[in-house]
N, C-alpha and C positions, 0 to 999 in steps of 0.2 A: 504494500500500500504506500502510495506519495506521499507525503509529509510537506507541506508548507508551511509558511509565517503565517501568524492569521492578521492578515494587515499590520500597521504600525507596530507589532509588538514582538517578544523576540518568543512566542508559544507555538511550540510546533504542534499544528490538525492534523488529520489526514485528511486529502483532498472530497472526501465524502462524510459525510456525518447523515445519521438516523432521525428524523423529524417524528414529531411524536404528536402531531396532528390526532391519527388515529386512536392512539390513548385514550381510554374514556369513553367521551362517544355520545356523554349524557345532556351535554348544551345543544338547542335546538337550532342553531347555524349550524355546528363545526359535527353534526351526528352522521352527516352524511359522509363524514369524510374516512369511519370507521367505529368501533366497537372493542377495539384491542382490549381484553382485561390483562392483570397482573401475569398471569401464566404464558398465555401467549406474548406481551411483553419482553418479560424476562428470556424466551427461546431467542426472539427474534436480537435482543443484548448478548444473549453469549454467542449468537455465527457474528455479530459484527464486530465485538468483541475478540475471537477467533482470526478474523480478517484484519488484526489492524484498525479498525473502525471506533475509537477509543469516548465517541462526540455527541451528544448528543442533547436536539435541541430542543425547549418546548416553550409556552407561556403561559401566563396566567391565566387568559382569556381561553387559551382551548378546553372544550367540555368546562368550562368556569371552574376551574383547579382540576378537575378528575383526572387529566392528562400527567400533571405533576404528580398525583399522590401514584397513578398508577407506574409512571419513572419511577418515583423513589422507593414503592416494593420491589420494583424490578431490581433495581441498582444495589439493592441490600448488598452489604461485602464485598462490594465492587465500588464501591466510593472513590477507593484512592489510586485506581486504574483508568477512571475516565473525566469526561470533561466536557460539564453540563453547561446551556444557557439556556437562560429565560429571560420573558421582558413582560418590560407593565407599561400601561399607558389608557388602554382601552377599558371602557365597560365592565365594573365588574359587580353591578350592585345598583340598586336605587337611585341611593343618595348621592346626592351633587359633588360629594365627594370622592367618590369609587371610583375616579379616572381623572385622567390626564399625567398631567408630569410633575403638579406641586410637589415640595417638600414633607406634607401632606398626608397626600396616596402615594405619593413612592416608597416612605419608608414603610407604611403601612403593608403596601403589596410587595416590599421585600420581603419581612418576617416571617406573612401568610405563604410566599413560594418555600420558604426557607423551610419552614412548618409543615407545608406537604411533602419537598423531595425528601423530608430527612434528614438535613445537610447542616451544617454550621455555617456552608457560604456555596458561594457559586463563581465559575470560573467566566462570566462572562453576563452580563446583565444589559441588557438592548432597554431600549427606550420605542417600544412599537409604534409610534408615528407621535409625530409632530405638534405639543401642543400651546394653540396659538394664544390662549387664555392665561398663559403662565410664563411670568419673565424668565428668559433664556439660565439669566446667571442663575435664579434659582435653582432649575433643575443641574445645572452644572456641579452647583457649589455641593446639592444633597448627594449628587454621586462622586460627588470628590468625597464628603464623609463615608459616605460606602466604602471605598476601596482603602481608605486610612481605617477604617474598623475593622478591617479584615474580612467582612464580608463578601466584598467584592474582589474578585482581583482585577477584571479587565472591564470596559465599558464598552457600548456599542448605541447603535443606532438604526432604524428602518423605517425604510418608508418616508423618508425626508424629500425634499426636493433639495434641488443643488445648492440653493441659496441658503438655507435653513440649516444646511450639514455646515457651509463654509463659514458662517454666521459664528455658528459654534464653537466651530474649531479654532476662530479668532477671537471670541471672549474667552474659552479657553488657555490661550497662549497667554492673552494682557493681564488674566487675574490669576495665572501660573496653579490650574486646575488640570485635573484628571482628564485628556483627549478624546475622544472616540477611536476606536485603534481601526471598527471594521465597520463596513456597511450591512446589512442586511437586505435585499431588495429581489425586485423578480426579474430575472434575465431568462430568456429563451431564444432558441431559432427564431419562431416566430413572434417574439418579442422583444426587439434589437432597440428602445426607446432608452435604455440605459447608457449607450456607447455615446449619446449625443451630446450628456450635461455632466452626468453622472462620472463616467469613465474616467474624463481628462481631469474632474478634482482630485479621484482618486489617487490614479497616477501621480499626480502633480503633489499630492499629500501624503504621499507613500504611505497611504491606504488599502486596505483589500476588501473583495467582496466577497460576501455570505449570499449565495445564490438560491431562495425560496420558486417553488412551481418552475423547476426546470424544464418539464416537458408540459405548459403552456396550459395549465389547468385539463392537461388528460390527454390534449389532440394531439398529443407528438408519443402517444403509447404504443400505437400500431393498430388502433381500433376502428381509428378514419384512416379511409382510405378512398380512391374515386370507385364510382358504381357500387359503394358498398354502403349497408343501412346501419346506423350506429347500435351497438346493443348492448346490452345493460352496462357499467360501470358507472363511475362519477358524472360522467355528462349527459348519457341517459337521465339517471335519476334525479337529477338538475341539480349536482353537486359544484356546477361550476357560478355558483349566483357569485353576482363582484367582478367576472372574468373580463378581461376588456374583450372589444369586440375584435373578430378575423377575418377578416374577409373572404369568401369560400375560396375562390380561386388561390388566390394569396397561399391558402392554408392546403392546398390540395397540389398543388406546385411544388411545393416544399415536401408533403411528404411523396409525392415521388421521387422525387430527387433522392430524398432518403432509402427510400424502398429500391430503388438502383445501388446505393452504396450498400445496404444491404444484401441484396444477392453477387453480389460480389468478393464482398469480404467477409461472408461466414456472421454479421453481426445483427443483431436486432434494429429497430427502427429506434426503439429510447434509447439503446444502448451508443450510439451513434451519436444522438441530439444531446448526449450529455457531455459527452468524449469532444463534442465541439465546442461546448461550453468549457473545457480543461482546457484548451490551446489559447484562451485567452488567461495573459498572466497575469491581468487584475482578481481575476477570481482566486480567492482563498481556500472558497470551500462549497460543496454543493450540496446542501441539503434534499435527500432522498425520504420519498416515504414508500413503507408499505404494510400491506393489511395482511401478509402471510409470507411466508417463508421462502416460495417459490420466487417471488414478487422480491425479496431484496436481495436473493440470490442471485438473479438478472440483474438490478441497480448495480448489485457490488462487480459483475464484469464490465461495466462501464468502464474500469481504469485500467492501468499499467500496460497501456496499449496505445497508439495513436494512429488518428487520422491521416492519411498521404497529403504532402501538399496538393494536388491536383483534386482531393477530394473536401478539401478544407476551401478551396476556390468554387466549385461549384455549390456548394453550402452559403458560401457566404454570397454568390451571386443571388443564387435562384432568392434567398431573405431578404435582400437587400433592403432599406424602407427610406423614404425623402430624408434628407436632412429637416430640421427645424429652422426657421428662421432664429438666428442669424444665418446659421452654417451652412445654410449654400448658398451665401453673398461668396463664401473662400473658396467655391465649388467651379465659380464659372472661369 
């Protein structure tokens, strides 16, 4: 298994980490996405475990804690072999206060993760999106006490926009606070919106990314394909509500193209669309999910393998997607 930086920091990941979306299963968004209990858990921890796969991520907000308590039965005895993250930001309750980024609900919703995985701390604490209600230094200053308490060791961020990350990073440096080391965000083939704003701060910040829905809320599993009717999984069952839109053609382009690399080189259609997400060296990490065994067994041949230049060229054609303004004022 590949081992990178996880961004700004000197912690070696492995190029894939376990998402634990599925966990749980009991909150009425995130149920569609699985049902994993404790038992099934814990199997699906000791093959990635077994592989090198030492990562693993969850939130508060999935199944509203069930996902963490069902980690932290999983992870029993295995505490000091792996290397967890959560994040708080979002909805977790009623009252006016069970979300955002105060001072507040974050320490609040550290304790309570802290409380279900088990754990004394956590090796990586995200900030799940952006809140506009709550002055910047606050939340900066409450996760600089984090990581001086020992509970935190590293910080993070998702789901920012580019302004809002670089914002940070620059109150950050002037009041000589704890940085955000990584991003967490959605990057796919057919989701290249990140290379546009995102990419070049990272870069520029020697930054890395935490890569969530790598294969595009499901369409890049092998289950769309042209003349064929979609059948049961995630998007069937309208597991994909949120998902941005695809344009059919766009998205059926793409996976032929795929489905060509495919029978060519012995590899699956995700397995492919993920392994092309690894040639890009902003990426730190790629968060995988799966609801069985079969299912992360395929995720985990994803790696230690790569893409031909010639086949990393037709990939990146057939996706291609306009620039945004500015960026193709530098185009003409």
């Amino acid at each position: 298994m590949e081992y990178r930086n996880l961004g700004n920091s000197g912690l070696k990941v492995p190029v894939l980490s376990l998402g634990t979306g599925t966990f749980g299963g009991t909150n009425e968004f995130f149920q569609r996405w699985g049902q994993t209990d404790a038992k099934e858990a814990t199997r699906l921890i000791d093959i990635c475990i077994e592989r090198g796969i030492n990562f693993f991520d969850t939130a508060n907000v999935y199944s509203i804690g069930d996902s963490e308590i069902v980690l932290g039965k999983a992870l029993k005895g295995k505490r000091d072999k792996t290397i967890i993250s959560t994040k708080a930001t979002f909805q977790m309750g009623e009252h006016p206060n069970e979300k955002g980024s105060s001072r507040y609900h974050l320490m609040n919703a550290l304790e309570e993760s802290l409380k279900r995985l088990n754990t004394d701390y956590v090796d990586l604490f995200l900030m799940h999106g952006f809140d506009k209600n709550t002055p910047i230094e606050e939340t900066l200053r409450t996760l600089d006490d984090m990581v001086k308490s020992g509970k935190v060791r590293y910080i993070g961020c998702s789901n920012f926009s580019a302004w809002q990350l670089m914002k940070s990073l620059s109150i950050s440096e002037k009041l000589n606070l704890e940085k955000y080391v990584v991003y967490q965000g959605y990057y796919s083939l057919i989701g290249r919106d990140y290379e546009q704003e995102l990419m070049p701060l990272l870069e520029d910040q020697n930054m890395g990314l935490m890569v969530w829905s790598p294969l595009g809320w499901g369409r890049l599993t092998g289950k769309i394909k042209r003349g064929m009717e979609i059948k049961g999984g995630r998007i069937k069952s309208g597991g994909d509500i949120g998902a941005p839109p695809v344009d059919d053609d766009f998205l059926l382009n793409a996976v032929d193209v795929l489905e060509k690399i495919s029978n060519e080189i012995g590899k699956s259609i995700p397995q492919i669309a993920i392994n092309w997400l690894l040639q890009n060296k902003s990426v730190s990490n790629i968060i995988v999910g799966a609801r069985n065994e079969k299912q992360l067994l395929w995720n985990i041949e994803s790696v230690d393998w790569n893409l031909s230049d010639e086949h990393i060229k037709l990939l990146n054609k057939i996706s291609e997607q306009t620039p945004i303004y500015p960026h193709w004022v530098g185009e003409r």
